[in-house]
C-alpha positions as a Python dict, from the first residue, in 0.01 Angstrom:
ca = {
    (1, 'X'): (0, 0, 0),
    (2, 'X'): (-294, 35, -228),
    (3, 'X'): (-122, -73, -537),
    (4, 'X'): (-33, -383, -317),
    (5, 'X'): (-338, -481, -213),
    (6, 'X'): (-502, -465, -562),
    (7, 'X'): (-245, -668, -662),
    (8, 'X'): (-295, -930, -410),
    (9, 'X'): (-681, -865, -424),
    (10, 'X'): (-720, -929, -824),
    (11, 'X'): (-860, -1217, -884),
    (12, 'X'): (-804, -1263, -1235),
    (13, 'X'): (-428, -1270, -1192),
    (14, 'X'): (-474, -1534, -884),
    (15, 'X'): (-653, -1751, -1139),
    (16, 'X'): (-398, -1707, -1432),
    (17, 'X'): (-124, -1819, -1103),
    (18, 'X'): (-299, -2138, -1046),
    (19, 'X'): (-365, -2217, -1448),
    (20, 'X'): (-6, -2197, -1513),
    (21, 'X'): (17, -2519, -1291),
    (22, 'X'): (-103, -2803, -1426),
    (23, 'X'): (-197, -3034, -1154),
    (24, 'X'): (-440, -2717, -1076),
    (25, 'X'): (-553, -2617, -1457),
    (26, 'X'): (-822, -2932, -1461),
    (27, 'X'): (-972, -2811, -1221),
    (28, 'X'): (-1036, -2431, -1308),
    (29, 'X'): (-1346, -2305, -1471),
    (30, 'X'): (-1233, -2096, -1813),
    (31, 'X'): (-1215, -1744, -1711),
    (32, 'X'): (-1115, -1430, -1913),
    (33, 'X'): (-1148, -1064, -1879),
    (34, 'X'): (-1460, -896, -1920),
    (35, 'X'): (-1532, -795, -2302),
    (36, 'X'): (-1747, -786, -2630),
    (37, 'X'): (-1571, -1052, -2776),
    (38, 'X'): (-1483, -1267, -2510),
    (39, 'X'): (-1850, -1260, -2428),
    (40, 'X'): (-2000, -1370, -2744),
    (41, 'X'): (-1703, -1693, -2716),
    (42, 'X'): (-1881, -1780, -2373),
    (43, 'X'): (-2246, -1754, -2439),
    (44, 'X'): (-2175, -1927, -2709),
    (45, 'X'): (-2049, -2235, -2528),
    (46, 'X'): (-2189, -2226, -2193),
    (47, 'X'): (-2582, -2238, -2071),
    (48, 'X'): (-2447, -2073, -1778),
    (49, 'X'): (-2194, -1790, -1647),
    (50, 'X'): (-2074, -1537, -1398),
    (51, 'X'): (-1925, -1198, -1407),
    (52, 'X'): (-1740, -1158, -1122),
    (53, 'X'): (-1549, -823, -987),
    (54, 'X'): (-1167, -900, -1066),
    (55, 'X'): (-1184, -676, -706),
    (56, 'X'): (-1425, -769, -409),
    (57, 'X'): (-1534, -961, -206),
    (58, 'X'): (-1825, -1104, 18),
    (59, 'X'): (-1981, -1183, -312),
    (60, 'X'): (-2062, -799, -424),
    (61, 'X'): (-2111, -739, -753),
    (62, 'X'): (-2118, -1084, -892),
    (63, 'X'): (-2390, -1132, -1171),
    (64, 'X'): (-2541, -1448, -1316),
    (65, 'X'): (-2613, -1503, -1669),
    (66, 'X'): (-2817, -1809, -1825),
    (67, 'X'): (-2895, -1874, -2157),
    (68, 'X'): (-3244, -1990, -2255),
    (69, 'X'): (-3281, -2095, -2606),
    (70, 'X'): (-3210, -1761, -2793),
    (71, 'X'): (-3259, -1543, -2497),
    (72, 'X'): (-3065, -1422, -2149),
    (73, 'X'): (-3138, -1385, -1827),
    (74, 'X'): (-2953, -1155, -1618),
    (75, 'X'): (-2948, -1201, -1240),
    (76, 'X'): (-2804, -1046, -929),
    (77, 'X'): (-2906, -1035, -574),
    (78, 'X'): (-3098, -640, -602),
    (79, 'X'): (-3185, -730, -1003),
    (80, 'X'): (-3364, -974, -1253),
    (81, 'X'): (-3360, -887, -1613),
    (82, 'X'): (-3351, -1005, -1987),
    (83, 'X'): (-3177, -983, -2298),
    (84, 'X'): (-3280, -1036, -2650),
    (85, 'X'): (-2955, -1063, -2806),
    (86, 'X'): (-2555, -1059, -2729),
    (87, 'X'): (-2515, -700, -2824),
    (88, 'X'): (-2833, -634, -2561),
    (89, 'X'): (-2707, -870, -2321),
    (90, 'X'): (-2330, -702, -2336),
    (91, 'X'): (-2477, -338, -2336),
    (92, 'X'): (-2708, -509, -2022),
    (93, 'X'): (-2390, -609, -1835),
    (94, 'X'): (-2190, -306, -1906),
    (95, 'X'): (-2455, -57, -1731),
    (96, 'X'): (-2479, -285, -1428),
    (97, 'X'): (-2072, -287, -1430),
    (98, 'X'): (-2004, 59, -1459),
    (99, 'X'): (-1672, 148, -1464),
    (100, 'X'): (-1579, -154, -1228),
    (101, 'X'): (-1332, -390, -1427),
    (102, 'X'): (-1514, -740, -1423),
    (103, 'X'): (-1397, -1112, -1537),
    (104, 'X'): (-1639, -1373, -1707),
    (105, 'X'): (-1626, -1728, -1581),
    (106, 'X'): (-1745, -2040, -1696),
    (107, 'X'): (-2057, -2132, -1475),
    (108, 'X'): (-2011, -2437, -1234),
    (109, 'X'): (-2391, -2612, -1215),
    (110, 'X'): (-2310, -2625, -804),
    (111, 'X'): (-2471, -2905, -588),
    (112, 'X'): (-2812, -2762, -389),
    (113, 'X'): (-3014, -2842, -99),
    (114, 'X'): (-3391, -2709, -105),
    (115, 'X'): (-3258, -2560, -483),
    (116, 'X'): (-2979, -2341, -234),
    (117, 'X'): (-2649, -2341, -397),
    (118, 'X'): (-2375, -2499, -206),
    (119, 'X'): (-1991, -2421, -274),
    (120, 'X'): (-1706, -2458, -17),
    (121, 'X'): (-1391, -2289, 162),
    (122, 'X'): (-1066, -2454, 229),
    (123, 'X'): (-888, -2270, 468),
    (124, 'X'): (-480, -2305, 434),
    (125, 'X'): (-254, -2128, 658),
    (126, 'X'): (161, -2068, 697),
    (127, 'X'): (205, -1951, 1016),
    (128, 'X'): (562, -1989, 1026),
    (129, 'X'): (760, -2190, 769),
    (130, 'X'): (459, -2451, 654),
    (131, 'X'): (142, -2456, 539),
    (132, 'X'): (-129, -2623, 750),
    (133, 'X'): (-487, -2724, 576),
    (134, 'X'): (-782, -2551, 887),
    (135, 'X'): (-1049, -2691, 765),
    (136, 'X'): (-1321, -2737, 527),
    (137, 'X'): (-1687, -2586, 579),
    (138, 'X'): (-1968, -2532, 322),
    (139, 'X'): (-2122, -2207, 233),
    (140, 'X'): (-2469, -2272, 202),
    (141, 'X'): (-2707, -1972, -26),
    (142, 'X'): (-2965, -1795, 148),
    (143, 'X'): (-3313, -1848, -24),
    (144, 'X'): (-3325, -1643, -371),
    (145, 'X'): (-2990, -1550, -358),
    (146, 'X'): (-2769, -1666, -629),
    (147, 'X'): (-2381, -1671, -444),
    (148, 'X'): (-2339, -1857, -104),
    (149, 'X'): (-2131, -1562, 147),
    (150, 'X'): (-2212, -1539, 492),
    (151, 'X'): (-2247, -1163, 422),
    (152, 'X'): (-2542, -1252, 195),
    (153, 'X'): (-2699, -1435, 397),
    (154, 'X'): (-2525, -1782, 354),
    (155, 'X'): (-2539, -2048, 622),
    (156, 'X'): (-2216, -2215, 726),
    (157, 'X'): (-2242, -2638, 657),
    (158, 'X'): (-2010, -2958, 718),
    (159, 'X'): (-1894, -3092, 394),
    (160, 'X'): (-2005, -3452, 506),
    (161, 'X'): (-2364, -3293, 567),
    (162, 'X'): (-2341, -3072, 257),
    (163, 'X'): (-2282, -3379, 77),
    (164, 'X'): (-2498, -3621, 198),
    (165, 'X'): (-2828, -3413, 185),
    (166, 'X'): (-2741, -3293, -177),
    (167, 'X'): (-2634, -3600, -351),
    (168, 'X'): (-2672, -3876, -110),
    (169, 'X'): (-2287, -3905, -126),
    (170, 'X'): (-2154, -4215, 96),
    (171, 'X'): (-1914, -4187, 391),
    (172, 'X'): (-1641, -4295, 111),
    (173, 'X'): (-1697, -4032, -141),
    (174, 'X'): (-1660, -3812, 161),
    (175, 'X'): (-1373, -3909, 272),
    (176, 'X'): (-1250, -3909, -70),
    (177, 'X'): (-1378, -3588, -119),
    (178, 'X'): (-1164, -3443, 183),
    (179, 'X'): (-885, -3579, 57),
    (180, 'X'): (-881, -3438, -206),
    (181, 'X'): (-959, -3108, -152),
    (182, 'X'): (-717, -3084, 119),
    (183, 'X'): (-438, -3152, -178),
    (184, 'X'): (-587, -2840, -417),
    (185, 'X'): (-614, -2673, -115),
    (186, 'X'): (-215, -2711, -40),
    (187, 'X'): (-86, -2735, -411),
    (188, 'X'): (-301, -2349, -453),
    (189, 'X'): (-134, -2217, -181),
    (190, 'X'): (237, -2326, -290),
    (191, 'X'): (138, -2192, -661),
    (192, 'X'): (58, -1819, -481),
    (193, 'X'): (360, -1812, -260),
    (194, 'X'): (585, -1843, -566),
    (195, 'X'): (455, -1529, -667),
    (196, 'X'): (289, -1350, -426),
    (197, 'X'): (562, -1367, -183),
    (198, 'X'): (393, -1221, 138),
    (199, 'X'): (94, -1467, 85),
    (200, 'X'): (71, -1655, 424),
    (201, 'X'): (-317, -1714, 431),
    (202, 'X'): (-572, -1864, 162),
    (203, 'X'): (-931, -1919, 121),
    (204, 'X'): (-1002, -2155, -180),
    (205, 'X'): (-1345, -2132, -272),
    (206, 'X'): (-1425, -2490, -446),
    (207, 'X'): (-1736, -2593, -635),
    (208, 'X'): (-1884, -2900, -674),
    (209, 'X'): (-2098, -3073, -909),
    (210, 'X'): (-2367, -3325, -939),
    (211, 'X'): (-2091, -3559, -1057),
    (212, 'X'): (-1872, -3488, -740),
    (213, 'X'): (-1643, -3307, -1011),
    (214, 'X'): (-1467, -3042, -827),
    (215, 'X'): (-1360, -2685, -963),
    (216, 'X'): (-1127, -2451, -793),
    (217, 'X'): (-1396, -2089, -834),
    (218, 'X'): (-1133, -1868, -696),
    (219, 'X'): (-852, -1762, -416),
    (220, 'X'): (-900, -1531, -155),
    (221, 'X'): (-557, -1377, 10),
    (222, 'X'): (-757, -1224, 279),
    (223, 'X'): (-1032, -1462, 385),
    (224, 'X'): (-1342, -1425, 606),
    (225, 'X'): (-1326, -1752, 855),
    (226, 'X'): (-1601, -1690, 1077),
    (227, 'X'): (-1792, -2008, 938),
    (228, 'X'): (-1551, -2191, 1094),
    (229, 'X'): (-1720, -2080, 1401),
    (230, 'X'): (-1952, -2372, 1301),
    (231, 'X'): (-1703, -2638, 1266),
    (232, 'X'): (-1714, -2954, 1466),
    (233, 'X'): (-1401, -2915, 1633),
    (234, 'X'): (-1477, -2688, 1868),
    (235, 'X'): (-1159, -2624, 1935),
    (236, 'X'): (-1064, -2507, 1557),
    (237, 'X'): (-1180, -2155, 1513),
    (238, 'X'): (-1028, -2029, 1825),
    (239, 'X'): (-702, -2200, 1654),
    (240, 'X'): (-744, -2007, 1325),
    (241, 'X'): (-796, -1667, 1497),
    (242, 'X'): (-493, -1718, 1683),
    (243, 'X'): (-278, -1835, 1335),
    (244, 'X'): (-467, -1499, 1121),
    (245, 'X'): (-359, -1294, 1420),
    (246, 'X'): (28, -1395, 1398),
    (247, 'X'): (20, -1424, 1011),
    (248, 'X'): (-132, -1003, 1023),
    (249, 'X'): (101, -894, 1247),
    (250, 'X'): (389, -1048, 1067),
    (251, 'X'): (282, -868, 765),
}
């Protein structure tokens, strides 16, 4: 059971899944594992990156590196520190890691309200023989915090409000905008099945960009839906609970 659930659970595999189809691989950030090497590639052409857990969730773990002329900052929600040079930044990274296995992804500049990050969930569920797209709802960071999960202090948002109070977006690039991810949402979901057979629930965590360019961050094959407690169809989270409670005890 363990060995499953890691399996299911690592997200580095989910992301190699979704790159291998190509209506999906425009859309994904470049991510690789966690190295010396593969570091020194990615500062080298990004101003901006994560490390992420290849294991976790609720946003633990996940650390935030920026590049500022020839030096690095180093964030995380309990730290703040520099480094001088690669080999400090990568012996930096490597204490704060530990023995945890972590991947390195290309850093999405997300849309912000008040300067707090903004990324968002679609929710896609099979309850029986079909997927259904939930919902949509925007994870909104907590003051100082650099990822956007409820359990961090994020604050559930509409997408229509998320979008409108960030980049003044009109009721058309909304709509748009829905539409859209709605698609990724449903064309993610098919790309697991085919090889995670006993997927049957997704959370697609999607960021987007000052440009309204949108980038799938990751999959979740377990997700946390209680900001759809927020929606407004009232209606819709009691609807979810019900699916997530059929889909578990299927499994």
């Amino acid at each position: 059971m363990a060995k499953t659930y890691y399996y299911l659970a690592n997200k580095f595999r989910k992301a190699q899944v979704l790159a291998t189809n190509p209506i999906l691989k425009q859309y994904m950030p470049e991510t690789k594992l966690f190295d010396q090497k593969n570091l020194a590639d990615f500062v080298n052409k990004y101003p901006l990156i994560f490390g992420k857990p290849i294991v976790g969730t609720g946003g633990s773990g996940i650390i935030k590196i920026t590049k500022e002329s020839e030096r690095f900052i180093v964030q995380t929600d309990q730290l703040y520190k520099e480094a001088n040079d690669q080999t400090e930044l990568f012996n930096l990274l490597k204490k704060i890691m530990g023995e945890r296995p972590y991947m390195i992804q290309q850093g999405i500049p997300l849309i912000t309200i008040q300067n707090r990050p903004l990324d968002f969930r679609v929710l896609v569920l099979r309850p029986k023989t079909n997927w259904e797209v939930m919902g949509i709802m925007g994870k909104w960071a907590a003051k100082n915090k650099i990822v956007t999960n409820h359990s961090r202090g994020g604050a559930p948002i509409t997408l229509d409000k998320a979008l409108k109070n960030s980049v003044n977006a009109t009721d058309q690039q909304i709509n748009q905008m829905e539409k859209k991810l709605i698609q990724l949402g449903l064309e993610a979901s098919k790309s697991l099945r085919r090889s995670y057979r006993n997927v049957r629930e997704v959370g697609m965590d999607v960021a987007i960009d000052n440009q309204l360019n949108t980038w799938i961050l990751e999959t979740n094959s377990r997700p946390n839906y209680q900001l759809f407690r927020s929606h407004r169809d009232k209606r819709l989270y009691g609807k979810i609970d019900r699916y997530i409670h059929l889909i578990r005890k299927i499994k």
